[in-house]
Structure formats: structure tokens, C-alpha cells
C-alpha positions as CSV (number, residue, x, y, z in Angstrom):
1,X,21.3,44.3,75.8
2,X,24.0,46.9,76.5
3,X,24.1,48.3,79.7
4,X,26.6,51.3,81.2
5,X,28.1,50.8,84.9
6,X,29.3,54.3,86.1
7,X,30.9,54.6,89.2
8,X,33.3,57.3,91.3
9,X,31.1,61.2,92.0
10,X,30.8,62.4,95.3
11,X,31.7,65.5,97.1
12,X,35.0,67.2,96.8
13,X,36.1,70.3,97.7
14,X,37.9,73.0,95.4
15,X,40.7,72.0,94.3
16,X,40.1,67.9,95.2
17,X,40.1,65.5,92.3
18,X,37.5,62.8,91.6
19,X,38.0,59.9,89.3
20,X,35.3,58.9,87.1
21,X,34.9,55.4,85.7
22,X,32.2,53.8,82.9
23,X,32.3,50.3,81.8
24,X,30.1,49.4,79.0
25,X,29.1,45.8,78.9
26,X,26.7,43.3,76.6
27,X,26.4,42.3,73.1
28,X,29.0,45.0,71.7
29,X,30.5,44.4,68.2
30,X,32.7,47.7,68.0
31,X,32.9,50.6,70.4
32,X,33.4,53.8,68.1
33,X,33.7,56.5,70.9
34,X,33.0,57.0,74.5
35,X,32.8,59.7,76.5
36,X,31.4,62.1,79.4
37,X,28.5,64.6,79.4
38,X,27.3,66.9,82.4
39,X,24.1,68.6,83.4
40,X,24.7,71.8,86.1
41,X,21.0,72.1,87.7
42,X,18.9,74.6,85.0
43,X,21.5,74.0,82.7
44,X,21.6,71.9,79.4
45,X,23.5,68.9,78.8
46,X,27.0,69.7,77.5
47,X,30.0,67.8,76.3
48,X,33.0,67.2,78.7
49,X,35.4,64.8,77.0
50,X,34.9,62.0,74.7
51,X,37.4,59.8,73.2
52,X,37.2,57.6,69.5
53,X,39.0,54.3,69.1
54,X,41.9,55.9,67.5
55,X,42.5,57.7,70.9
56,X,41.4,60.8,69.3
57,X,40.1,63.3,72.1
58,X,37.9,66.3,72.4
59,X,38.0,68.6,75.5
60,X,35.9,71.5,76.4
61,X,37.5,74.2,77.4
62,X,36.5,74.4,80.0
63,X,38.0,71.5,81.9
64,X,41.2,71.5,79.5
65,X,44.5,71.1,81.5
66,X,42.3,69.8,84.5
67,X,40.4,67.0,83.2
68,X,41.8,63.7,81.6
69,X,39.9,60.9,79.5
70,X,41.4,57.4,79.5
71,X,40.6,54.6,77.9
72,X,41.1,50.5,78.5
73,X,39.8,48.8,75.4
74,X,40.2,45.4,76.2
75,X,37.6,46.4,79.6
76,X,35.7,48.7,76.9
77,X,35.9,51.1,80.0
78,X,36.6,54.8,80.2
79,X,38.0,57.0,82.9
80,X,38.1,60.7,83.9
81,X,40.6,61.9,86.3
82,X,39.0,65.0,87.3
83,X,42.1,67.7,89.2
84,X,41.6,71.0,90.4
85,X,37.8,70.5,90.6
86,X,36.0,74.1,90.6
87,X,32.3,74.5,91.9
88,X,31.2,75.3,88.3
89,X,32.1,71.5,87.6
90,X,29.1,70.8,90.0
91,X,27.1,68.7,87.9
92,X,25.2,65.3,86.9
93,X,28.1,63.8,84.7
94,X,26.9,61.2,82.3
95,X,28.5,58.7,80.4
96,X,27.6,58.0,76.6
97,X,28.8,55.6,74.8
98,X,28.4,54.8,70.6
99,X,28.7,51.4,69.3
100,X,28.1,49.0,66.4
101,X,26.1,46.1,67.5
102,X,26.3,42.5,65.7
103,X,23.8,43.3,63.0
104,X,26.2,46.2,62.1
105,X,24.0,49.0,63.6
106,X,25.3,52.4,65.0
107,X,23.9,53.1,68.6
108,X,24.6,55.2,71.4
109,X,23.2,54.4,75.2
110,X,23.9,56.8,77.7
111,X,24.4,55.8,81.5
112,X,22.4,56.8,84.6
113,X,24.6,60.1,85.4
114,X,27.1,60.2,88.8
115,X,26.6,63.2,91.1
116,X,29.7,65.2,91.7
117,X,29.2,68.4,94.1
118,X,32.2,70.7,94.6
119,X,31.9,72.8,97.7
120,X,33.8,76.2,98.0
């Protein structure tokens, strides 16, 4: 079983940074990509960041020249340094994760979503 440990929202105010952390761990053959998702309350899921395991990135544009993705592969862990936070970035953020498991299958799992609140 593949599970998602997320760790590091809270509340920041405008302009603070947060750091963001999601470790994927169980029976993993190959992580293809990871990355972060957010939810603002009434609002649809939307893509932050994610990152393939070339290092290839995509940003919205939102959070370009704020946010950063990082990646350890040996940990199969991703971060997001999250500077100059606005209150628009108030949101659920979720991390997803796409794998290949040992029987060669292509999955995705997404984790339990960290709160971060940024106060005006």
C-alpha cells in the first residue's frame, strides 16, 4: 500500500513563507511525477507545481517567482518553499503523487491536503 505523509501548513501572514513537505512511502517501483494541488473554499482543485523525474517543472502563474518545488529522490519526497505568501494562496494544498507499482501499473494517490491560511 502506498501511503502520502504531508506535513508543514499553518498560518502565515502576507508576505511570510511556509514550507511544504510530502513523503510518499510503500511498495513503489518508479515515481513518474509529484506534485502540489490547492482547493481555495468554493473553488475547484487547481494545479500549483508538480515536478517529473527528469526535474521537469510546471508552475502556475500564479505562484511563479514565489513558489519553489524540490525534490529528494532517494526520500521519494517533495518540497514547496512557499515566499511572499498572498491571502489568495489561502487554501487546502494537496499533494499527488503518480507512480508505477511492481506489476508495472500507472497510479496516482493523492494525500490528505495541509491547511495554509494567509491573513492580511
Amino acid at each position: 500500500q502506498v501511503q502520502l505523509g504531508e506535513s508543514g501548513g499553518g498560518l502565515v501572514q502576507a508576505g511570510g513563507s511556509l514550507r511544504l513537505s510530502c513523503a510518499a512511502s510503500g511498495r513503489i517501483f518508479r515515481i513518474n511525477a509529484m506534485g502540489w494541488y490547492r482547493q481555495a473554499p468554493g473553488k475547484q482543485r487547481e494545479l500549483v507545481v508538480d515536478i517529473t523525474s527528469d526535474g521537469s517543472t510546471n508552475y502556475a502563474d500564479s505562484v511563479k517567482g514565489r513558489f519553489t518545488i524540490s525534490r529528494d529522490n532517494a526520500k521519494n519526497t517533495v518540497y514547496l518553499q512557499m515566499n511572499s505568501l498572498k491571502p489568495e494562496d489561502t487554501a487546502v494544498y494537496y499533494c499527488n503523487t503518480r507512480y508505477t507499482d511492481y506489476q508495472y501499473m500507472y497510479r496516482q494517490i493523492w494525500g490528505q491536503g495541509t491547511l495554509v491560511t494567509v491573513s492580511s
